[in-house]
C-alpha positions as CSV (number, residue, x, y, z in Angstrom):
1,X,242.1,158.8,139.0
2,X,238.4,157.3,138.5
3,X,238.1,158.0,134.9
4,X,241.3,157.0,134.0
5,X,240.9,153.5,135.9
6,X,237.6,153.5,133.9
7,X,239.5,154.3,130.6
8,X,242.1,151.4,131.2
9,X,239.2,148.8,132.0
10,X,237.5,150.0,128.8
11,X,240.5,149.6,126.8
12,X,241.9,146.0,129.0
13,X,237.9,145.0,127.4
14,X,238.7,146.3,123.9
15,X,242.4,145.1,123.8
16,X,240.8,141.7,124.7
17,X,238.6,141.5,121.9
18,X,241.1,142.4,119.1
19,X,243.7,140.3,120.6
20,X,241.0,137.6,120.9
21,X,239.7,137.7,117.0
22,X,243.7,137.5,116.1
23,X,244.7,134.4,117.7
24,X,241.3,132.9,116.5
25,X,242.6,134.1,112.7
26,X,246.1,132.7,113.1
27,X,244.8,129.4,114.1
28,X,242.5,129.1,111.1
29,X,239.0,130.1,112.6
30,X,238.1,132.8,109.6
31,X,234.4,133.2,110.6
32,X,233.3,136.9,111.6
33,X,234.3,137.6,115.3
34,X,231.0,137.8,116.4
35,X,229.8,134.4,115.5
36,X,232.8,133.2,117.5
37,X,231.6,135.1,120.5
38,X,228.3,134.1,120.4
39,X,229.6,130.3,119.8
40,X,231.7,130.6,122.7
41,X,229.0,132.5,124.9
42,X,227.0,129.1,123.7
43,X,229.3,126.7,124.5
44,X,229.9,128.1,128.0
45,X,226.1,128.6,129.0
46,X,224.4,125.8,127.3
47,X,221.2,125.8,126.2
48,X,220.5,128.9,127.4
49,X,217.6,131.2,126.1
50,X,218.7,134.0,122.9
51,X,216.8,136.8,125.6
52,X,219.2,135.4,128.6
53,X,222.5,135.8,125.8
54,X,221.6,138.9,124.4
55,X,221.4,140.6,128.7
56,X,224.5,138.7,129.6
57,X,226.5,140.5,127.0
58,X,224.0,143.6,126.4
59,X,224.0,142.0,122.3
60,X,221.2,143.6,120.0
61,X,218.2,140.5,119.5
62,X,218.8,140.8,115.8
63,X,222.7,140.7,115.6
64,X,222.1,137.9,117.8
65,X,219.2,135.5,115.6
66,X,221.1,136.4,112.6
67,X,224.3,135.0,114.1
68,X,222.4,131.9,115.9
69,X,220.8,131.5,111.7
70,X,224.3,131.4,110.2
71,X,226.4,129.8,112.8
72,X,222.8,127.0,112.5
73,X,223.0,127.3,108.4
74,X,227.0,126.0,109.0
75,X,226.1,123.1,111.2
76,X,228.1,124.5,114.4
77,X,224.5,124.8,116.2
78,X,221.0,123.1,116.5
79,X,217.7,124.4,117.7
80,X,216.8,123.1,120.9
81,X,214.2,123.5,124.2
82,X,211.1,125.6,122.4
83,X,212.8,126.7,119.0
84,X,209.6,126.5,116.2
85,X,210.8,126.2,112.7
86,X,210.2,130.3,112.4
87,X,212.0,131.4,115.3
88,X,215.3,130.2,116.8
89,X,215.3,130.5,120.9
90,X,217.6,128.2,122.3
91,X,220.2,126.2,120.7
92,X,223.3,123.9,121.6
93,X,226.5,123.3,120.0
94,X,226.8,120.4,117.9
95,X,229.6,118.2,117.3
96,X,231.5,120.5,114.5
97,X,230.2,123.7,117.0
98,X,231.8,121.9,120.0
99,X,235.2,121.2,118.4
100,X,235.4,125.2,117.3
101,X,234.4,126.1,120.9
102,X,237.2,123.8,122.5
103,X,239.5,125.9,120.2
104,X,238.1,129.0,121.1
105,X,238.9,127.9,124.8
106,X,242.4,127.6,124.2
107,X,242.9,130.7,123.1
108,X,241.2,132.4,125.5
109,X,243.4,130.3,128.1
110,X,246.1,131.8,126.0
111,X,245.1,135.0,126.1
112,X,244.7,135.0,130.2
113,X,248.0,133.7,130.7
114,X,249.4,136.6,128.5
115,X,247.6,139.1,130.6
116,X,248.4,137.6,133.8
117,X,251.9,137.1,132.6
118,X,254.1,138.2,135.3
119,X,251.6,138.3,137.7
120,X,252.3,136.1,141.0
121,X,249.6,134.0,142.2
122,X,248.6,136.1,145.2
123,X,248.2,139.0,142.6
124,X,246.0,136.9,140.2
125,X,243.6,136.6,142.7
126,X,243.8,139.7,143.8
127,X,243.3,141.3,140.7
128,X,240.1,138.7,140.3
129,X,238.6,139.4,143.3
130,X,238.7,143.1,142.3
131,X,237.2,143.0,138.8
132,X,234.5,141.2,140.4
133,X,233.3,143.7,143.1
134,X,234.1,146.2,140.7
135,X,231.4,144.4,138.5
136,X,229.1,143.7,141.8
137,X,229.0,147.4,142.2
138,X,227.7,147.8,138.8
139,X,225.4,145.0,138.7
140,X,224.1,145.7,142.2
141,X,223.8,150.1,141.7
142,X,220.8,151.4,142.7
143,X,218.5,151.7,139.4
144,X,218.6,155.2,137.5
145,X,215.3,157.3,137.5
């Protein structure tokens, strides 16, 4: 029963991102899909350091200063807090990167109302309070030696 709970949260995760990167295609947004997460991941912790981004979602530091260099070279963020002109390592969304993210927004309000489609209220919160001491438990095991 465990590992096949552990299989459907892997795939509910995976399933996520696909269906994630195709609503951003069909409403125009044609940059990769991991500038959009790291755009959206900016516009919902602002400011925040590249070292904090790259443990909140477990990113490699060079995917993530080559994304914050492109999505910076396209005008969707600026450097910001103690950024040097060699070494981007906190930025903000600016105007054009705001807009994008208030897209990306929408769509992931679409995509939660399609997975809790059917779901009564009761259950929604159900089903959040379990993901989350399902993630506690992870966060909070024990380290490995």
């Amino acid at each position: 029963m465990q590992q096949k709970l552990l299989d459907k949260m892997a795939a509910l995760s995976v399933a996520s991102r696909s269906r994630l990167s195709e609503l951003a295609q069909r409403d125009g947004l044609t940059h990769p899909p991991f500038q959009l997460r790291v755009l959206s991941v900016v516009g919902r912790f602002p400011e925040q350091h590249q070292q904090a981004l790259m443990q909140k979602r477990g990113w490699d530091k060079g995917q993530v200063a080559r994304a914050f260099k492109d999505l910076e070279r396209q005008g969707l963020i600026r450097r910001c807090g103690d950024s040097t002109p060699r070494r981007i390592t906190q930025v903000a969304l600016t105007a054009e990167g705001q807009g994008i993210f208030e897209r990306l927004e929408q769509i992931r309000d679409e995509l939660m109302a399609t997975t809790l489609s059917g779901f009564s209220t009761a259950e929604e919160r159900a089903f959040e309070t379990l993901m989350t001491r399902a993630l506690d438990n992870i966060i909070e095991a024990p380290p490995i030696e």
